[in-house]
SEFIZA-3560 file (N, C-alpha, C; in Angstrom, 3 decimals):
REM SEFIZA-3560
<numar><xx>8.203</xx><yy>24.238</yy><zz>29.102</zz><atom>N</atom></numar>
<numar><xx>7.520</xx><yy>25.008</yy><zz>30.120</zz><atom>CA</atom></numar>
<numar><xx>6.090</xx><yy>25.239</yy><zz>29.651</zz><atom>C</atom></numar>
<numar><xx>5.377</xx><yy>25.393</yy><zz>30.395</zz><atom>N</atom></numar>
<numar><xx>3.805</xx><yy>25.174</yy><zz>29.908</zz><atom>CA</atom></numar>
<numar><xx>3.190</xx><yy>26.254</yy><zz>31.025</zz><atom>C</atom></numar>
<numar><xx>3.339</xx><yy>27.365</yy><zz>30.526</zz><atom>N</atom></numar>
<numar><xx>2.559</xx><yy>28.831</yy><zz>31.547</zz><atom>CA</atom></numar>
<numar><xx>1.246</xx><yy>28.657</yy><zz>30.586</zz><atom>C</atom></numar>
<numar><xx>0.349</xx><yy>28.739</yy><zz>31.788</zz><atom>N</atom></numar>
<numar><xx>-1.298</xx><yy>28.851</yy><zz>31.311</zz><atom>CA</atom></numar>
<numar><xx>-1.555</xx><yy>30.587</yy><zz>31.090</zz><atom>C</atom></numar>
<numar><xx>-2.159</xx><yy>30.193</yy><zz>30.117</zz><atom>N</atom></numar>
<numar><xx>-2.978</xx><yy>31.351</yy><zz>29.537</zz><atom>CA</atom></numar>
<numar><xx>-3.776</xx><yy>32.173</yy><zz>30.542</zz><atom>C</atom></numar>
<numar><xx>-4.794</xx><yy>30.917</yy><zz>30.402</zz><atom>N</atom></numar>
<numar><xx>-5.946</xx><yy>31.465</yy><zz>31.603</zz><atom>CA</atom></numar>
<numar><xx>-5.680</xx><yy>30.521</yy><zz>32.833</zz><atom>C</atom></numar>
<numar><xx>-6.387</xx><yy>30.887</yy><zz>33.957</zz><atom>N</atom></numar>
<numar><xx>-6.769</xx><yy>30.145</yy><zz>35.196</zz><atom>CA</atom></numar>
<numar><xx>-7.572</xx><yy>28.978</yy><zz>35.295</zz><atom>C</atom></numar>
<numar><xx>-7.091</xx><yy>28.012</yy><zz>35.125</zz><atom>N</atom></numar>
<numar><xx>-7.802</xx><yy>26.644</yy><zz>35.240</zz><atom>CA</atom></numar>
<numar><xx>-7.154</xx><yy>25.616</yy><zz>35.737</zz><atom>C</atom></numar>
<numar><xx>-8.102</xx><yy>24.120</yy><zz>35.768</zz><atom>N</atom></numar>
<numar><xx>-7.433</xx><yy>23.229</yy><zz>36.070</zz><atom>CA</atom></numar>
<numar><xx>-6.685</xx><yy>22.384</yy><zz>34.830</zz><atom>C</atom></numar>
<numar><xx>-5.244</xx><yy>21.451</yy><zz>35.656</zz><atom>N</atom></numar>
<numar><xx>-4.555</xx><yy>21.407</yy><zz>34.907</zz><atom>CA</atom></numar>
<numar><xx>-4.036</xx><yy>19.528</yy><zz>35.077</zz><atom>C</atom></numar>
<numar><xx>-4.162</xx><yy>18.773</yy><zz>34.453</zz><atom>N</atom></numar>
<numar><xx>-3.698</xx><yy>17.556</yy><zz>35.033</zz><atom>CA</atom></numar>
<numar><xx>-1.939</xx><yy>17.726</yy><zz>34.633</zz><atom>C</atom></numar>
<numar><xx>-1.105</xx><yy>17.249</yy><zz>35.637</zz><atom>N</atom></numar>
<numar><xx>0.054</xx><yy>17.330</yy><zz>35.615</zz><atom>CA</atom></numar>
<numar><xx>1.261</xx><yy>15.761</yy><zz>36.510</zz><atom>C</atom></numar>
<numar><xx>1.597</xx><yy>15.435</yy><zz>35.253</zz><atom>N</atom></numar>
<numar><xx>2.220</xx><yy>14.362</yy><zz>35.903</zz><atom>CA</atom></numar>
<numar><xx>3.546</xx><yy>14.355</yy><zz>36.706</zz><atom>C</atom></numar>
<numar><xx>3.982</xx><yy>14.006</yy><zz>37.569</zz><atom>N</atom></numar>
<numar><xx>5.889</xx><yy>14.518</yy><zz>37.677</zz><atom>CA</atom></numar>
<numar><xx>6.177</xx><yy>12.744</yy><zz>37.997</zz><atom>C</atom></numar>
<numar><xx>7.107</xx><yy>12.728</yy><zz>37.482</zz><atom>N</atom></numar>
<numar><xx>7.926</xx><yy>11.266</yy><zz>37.362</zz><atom>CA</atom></numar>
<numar><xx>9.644</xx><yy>11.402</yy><zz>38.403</zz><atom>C</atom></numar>
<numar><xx>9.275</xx><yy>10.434</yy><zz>39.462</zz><atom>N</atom></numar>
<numar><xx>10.810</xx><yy>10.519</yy><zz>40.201</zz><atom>CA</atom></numar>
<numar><xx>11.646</xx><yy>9.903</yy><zz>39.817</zz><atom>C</atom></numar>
<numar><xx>12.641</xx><yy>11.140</yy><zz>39.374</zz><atom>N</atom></numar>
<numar><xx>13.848</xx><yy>10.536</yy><zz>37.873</zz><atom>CA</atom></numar>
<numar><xx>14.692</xx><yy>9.594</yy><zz>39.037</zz><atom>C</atom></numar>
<numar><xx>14.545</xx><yy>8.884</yy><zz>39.990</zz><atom>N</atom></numar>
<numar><xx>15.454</xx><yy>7.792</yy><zz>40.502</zz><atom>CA</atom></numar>
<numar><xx>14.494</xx><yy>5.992</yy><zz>39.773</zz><atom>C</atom></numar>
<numar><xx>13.218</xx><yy>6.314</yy><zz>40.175</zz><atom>N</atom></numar>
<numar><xx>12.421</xx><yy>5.473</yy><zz>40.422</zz><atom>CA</atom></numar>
<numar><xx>11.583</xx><yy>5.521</yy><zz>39.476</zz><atom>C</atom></numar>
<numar><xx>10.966</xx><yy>6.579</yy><zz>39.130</zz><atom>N</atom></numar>
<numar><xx>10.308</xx><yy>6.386</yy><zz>37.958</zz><atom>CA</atom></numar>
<numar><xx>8.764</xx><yy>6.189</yy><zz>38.128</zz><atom>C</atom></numar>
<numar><xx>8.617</xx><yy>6.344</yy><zz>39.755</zz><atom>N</atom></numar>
<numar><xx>6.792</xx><yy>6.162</yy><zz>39.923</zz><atom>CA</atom></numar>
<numar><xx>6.533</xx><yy>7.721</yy><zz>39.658</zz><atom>C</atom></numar>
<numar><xx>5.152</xx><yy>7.621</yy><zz>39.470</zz><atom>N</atom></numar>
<numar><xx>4.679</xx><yy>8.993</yy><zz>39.125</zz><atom>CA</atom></numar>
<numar><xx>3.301</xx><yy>9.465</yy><zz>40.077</zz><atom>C</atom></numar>
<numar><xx>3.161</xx><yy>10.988</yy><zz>40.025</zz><atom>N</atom></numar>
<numar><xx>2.444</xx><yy>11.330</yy><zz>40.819</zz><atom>CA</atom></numar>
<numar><xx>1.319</xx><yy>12.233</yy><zz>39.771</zz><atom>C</atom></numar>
<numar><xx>0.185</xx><yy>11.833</yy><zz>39.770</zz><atom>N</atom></numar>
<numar><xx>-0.485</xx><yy>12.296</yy><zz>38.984</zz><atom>CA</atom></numar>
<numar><xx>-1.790</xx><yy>12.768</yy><zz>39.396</zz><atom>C</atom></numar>
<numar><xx>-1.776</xx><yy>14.231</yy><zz>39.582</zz><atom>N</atom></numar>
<numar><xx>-2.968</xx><yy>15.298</yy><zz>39.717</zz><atom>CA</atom></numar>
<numar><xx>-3.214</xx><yy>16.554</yy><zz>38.778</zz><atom>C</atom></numar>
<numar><xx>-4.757</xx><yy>16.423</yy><zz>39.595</zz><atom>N</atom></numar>
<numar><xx>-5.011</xx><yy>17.962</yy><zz>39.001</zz><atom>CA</atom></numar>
<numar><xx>-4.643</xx><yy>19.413</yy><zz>39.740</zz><atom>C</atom></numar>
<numar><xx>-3.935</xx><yy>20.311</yy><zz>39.177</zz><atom>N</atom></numar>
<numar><xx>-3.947</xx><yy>21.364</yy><zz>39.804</zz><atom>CA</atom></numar>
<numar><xx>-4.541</xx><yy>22.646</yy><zz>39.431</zz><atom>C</atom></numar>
<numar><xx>-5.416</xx><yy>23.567</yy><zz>39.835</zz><atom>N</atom></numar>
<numar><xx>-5.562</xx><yy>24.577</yy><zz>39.984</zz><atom>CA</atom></numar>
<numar><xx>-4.469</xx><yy>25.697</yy><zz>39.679</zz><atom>C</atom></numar>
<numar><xx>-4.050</xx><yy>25.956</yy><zz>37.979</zz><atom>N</atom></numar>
<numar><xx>-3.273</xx><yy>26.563</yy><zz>37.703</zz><atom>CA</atom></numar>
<numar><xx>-3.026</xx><yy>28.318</yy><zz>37.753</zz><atom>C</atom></numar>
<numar><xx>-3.036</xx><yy>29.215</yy><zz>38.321</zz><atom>N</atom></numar>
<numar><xx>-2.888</xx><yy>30.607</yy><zz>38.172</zz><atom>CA</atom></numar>
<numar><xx>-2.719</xx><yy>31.370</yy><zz>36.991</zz><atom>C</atom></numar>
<numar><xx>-3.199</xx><yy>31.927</yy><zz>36.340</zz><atom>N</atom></numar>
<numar><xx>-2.907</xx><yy>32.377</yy><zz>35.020</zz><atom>CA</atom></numar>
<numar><xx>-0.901</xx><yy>32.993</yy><zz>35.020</zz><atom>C</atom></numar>
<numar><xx>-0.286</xx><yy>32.854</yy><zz>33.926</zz><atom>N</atom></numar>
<numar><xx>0.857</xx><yy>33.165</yy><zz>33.989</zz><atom>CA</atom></numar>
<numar><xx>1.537</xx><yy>32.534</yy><zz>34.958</zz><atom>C</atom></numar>
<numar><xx>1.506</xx><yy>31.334</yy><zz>35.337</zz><atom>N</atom></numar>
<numar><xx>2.264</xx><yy>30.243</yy><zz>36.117</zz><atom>CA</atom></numar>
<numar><xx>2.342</xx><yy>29.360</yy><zz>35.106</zz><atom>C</atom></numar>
<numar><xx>3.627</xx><yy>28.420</yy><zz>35.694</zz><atom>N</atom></numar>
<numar><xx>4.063</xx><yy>27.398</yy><zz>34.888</zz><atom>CA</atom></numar>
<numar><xx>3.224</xx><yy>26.045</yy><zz>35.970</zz><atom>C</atom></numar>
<numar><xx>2.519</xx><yy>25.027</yy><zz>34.962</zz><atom>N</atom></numar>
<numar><xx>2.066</xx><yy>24.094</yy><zz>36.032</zz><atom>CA</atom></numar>
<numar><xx>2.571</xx><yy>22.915</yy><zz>36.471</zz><atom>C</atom></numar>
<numar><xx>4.168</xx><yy>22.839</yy><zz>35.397</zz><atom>N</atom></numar>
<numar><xx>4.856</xx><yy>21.975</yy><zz>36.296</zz><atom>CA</atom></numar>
<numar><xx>5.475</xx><yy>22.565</yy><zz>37.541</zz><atom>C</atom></numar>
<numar><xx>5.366</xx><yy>23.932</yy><zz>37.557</zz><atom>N</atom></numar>
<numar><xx>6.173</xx><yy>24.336</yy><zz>38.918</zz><atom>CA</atom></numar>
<numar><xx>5.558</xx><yy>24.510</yy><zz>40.119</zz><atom>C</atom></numar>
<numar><xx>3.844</xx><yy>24.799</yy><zz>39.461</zz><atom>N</atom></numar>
<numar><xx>2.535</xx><yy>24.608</yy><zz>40.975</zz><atom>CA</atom></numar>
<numar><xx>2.369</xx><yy>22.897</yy><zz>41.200</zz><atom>C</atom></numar>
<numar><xx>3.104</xx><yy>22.350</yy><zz>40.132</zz><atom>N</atom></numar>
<numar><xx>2.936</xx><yy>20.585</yy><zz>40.612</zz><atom>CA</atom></numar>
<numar><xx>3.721</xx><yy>20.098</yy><zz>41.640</zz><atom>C</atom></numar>
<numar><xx>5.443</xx><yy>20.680</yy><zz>41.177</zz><atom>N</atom></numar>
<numar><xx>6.389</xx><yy>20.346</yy><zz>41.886</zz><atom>CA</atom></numar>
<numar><xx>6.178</xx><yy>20.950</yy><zz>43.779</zz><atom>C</atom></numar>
<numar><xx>5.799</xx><yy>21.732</yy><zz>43.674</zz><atom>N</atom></numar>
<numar><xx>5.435</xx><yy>22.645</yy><zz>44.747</zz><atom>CA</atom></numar>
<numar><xx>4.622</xx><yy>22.158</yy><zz>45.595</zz><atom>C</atom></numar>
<numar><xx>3.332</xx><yy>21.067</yy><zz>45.104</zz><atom>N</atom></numar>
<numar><xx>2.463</xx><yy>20.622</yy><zz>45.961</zz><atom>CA</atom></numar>
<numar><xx>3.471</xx><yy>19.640</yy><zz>46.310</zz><atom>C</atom></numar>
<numar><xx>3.880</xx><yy>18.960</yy><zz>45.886</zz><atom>N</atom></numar>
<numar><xx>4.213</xx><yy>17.686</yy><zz>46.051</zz><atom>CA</atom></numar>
<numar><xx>5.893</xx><yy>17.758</yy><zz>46.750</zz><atom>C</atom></numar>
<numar><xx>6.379</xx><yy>18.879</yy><zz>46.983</zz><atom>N</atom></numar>
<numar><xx>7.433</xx><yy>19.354</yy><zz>47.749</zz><atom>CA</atom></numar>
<numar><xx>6.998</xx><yy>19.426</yy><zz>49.066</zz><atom>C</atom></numar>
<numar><xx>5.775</xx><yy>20.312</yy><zz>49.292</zz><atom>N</atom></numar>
<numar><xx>5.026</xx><yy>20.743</yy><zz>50.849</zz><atom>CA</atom></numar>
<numar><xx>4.074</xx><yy>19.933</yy><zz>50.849</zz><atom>C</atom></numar>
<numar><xx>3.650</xx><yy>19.018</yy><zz>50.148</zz><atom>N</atom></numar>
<numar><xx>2.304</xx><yy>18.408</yy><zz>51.174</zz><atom>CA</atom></numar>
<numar><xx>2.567</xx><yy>16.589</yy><zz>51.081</zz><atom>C</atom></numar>
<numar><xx>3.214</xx><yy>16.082</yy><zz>50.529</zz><atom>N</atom></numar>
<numar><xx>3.579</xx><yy>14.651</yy><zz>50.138</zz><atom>CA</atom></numar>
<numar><xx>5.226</xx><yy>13.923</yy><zz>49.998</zz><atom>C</atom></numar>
<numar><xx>5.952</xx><yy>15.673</yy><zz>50.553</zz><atom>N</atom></numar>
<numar><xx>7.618</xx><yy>15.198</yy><zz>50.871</zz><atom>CA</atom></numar>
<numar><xx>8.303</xx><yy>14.962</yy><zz>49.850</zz><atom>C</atom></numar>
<numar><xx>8.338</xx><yy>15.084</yy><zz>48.615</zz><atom>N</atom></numar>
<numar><xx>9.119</xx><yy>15.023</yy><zz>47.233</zz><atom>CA</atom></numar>
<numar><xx>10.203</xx><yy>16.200</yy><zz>47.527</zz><atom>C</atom></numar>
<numar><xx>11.256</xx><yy>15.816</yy><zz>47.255</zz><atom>N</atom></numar>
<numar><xx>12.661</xx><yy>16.676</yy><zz>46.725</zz><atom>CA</atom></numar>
<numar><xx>12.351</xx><yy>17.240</yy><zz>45.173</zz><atom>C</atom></numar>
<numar><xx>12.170</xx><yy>18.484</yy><zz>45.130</zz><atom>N</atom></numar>
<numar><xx>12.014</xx><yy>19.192</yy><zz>43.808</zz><atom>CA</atom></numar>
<numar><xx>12.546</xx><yy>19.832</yy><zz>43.648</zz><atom>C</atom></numar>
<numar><xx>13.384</xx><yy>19.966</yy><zz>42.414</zz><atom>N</atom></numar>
<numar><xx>14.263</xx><yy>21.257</yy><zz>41.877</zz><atom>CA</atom></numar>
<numar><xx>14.573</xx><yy>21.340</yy><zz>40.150</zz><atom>C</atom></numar>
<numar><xx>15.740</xx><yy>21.685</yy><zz>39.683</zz><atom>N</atom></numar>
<numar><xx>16.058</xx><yy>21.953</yy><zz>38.803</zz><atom>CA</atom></numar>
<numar><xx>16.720</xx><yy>20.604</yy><zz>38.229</zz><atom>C</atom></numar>
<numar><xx>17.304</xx><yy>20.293</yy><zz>39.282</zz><atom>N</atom></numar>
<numar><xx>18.361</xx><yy>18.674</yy><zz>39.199</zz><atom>CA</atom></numar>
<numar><xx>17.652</xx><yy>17.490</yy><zz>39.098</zz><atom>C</atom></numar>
<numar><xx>16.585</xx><yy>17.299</yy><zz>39.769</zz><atom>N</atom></numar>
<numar><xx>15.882</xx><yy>15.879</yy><zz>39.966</zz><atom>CA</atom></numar>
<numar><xx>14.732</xx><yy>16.161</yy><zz>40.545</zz><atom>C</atom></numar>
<numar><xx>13.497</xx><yy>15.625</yy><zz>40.137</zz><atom>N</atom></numar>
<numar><xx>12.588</xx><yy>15.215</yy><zz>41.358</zz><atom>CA</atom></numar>
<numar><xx>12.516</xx><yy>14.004</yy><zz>42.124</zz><atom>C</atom></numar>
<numar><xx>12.607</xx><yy>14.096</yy><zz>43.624</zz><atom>N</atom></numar>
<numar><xx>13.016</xx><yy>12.523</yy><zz>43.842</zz><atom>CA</atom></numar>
<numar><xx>11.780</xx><yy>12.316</yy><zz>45.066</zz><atom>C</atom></numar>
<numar><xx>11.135</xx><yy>11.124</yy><zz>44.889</zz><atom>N</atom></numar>
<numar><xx>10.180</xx><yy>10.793</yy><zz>45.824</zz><atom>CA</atom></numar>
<numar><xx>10.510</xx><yy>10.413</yy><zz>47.025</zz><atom>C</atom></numar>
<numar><xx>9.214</xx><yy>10.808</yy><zz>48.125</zz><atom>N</atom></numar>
<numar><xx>10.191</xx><yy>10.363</yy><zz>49.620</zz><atom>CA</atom></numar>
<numar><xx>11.138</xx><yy>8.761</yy><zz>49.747</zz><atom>C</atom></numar>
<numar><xx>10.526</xx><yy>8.277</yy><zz>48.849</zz><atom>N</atom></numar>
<numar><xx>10.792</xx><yy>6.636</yy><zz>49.261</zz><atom>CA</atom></numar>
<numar><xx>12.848</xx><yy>6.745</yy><zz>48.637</zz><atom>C</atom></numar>
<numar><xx>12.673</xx><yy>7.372</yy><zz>47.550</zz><atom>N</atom></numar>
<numar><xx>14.403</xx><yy>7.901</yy><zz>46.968</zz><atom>CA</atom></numar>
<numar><xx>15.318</xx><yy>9.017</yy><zz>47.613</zz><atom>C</atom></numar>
<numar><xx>14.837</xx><yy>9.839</yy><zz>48.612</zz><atom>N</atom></numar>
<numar><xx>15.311</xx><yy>10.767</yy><zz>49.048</zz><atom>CA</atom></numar>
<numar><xx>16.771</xx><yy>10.364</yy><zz>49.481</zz><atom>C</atom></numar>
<numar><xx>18.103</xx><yy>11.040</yy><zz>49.588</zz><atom>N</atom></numar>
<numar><xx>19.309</xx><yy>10.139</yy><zz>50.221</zz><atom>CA</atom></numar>
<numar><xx>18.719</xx><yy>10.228</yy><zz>51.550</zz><atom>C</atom></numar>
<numar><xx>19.333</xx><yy>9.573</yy><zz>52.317</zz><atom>N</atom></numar>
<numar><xx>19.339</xx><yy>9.674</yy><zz>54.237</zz><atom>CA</atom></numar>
<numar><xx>20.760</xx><yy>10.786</yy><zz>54.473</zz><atom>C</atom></numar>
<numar><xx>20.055</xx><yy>11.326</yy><zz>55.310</zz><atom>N</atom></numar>
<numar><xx>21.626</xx><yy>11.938</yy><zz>56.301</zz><atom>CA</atom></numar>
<numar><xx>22.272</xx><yy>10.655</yy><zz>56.763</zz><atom>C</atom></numar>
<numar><xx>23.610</xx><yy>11.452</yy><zz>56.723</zz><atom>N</atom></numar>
<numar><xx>24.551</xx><yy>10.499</yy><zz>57.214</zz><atom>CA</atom></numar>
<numar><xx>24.481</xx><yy>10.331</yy><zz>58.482</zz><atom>C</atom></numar>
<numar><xx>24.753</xx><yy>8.949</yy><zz>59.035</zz><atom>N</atom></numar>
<numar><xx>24.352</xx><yy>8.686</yy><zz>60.140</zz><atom>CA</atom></numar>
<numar><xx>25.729</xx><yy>8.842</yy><zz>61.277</zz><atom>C</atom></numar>
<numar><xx>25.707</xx><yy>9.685</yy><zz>62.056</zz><atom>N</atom></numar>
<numar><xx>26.845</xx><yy>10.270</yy><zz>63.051</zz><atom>CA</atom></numar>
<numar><xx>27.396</xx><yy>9.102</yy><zz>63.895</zz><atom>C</atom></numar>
<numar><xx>28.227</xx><yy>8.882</yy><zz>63.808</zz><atom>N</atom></numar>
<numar><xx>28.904</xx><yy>8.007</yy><zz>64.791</zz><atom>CA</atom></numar>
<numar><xx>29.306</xx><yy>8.402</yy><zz>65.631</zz><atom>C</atom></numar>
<numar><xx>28.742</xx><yy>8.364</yy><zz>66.973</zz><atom>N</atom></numar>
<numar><xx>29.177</xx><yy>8.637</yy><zz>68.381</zz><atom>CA</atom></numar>
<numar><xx>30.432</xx><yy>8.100</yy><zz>68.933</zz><atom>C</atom></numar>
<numar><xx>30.287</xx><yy>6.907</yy><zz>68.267</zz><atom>N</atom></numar>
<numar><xx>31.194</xx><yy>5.842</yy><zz>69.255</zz><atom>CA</atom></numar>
<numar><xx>32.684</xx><yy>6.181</yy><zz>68.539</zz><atom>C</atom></numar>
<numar><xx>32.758</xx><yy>6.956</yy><zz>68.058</zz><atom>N</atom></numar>
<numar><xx>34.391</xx><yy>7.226</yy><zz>67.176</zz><atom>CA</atom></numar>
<numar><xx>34.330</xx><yy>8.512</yy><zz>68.299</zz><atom>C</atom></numar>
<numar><xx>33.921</xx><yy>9.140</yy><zz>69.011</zz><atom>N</atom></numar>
<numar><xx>34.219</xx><yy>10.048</yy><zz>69.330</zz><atom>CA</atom></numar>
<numar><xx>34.539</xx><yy>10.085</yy><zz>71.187</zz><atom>C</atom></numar>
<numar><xx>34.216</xx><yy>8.827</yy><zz>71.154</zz><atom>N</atom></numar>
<numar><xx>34.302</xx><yy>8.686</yy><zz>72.413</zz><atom>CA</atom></numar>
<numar><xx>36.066</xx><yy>8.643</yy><zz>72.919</zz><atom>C</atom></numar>
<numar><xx>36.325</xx><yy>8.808</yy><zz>74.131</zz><atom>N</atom></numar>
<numar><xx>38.058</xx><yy>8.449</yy><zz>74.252</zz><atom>CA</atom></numar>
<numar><xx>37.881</xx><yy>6.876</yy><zz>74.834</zz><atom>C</atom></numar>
<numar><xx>38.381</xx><yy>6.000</yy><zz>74.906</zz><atom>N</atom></numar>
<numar><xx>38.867</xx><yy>5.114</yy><zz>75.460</zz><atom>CA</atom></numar>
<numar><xx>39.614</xx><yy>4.842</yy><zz>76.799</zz><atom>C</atom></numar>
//
């Protein structure tokens, strides 16, 4: 965990543990924040990444919803 001291900028990489591409910026860290968690955060709300505790996974890895089958529900 890496909480900044002071308020600055911060380069921060996050790697999508499916795929393995990486997303690499600077962020504008808050003093007493962690800046992998203002990383995960951009990249949750502004670029669609799945972020948590379990995985970070990029949009391109995200699972799909399951896709509903109508036609099983129909009667015959």
């Amino acid at each position: 965990m890496a909480v900044q001291e002071e308020t600055g900028p911060v380069l921060v990489t996050v790697y999508c543990d499916e795929c393995g591409i990486e997303e690499t910026h600077d962020y504008l860290v808050p003093a007493g924040q962690d800046s992998l968690a203002v990383a995960r955060r951009h990249l949750n709300m502004n670029l669609g990444w799945e972020t948590g505790a379990r995985a970070d996974l990029c949009p391109a890895c995200l699972p799909t919803p399951a896709a509903t089958n109508t036609e099983s529900t129909r009667e015959v």
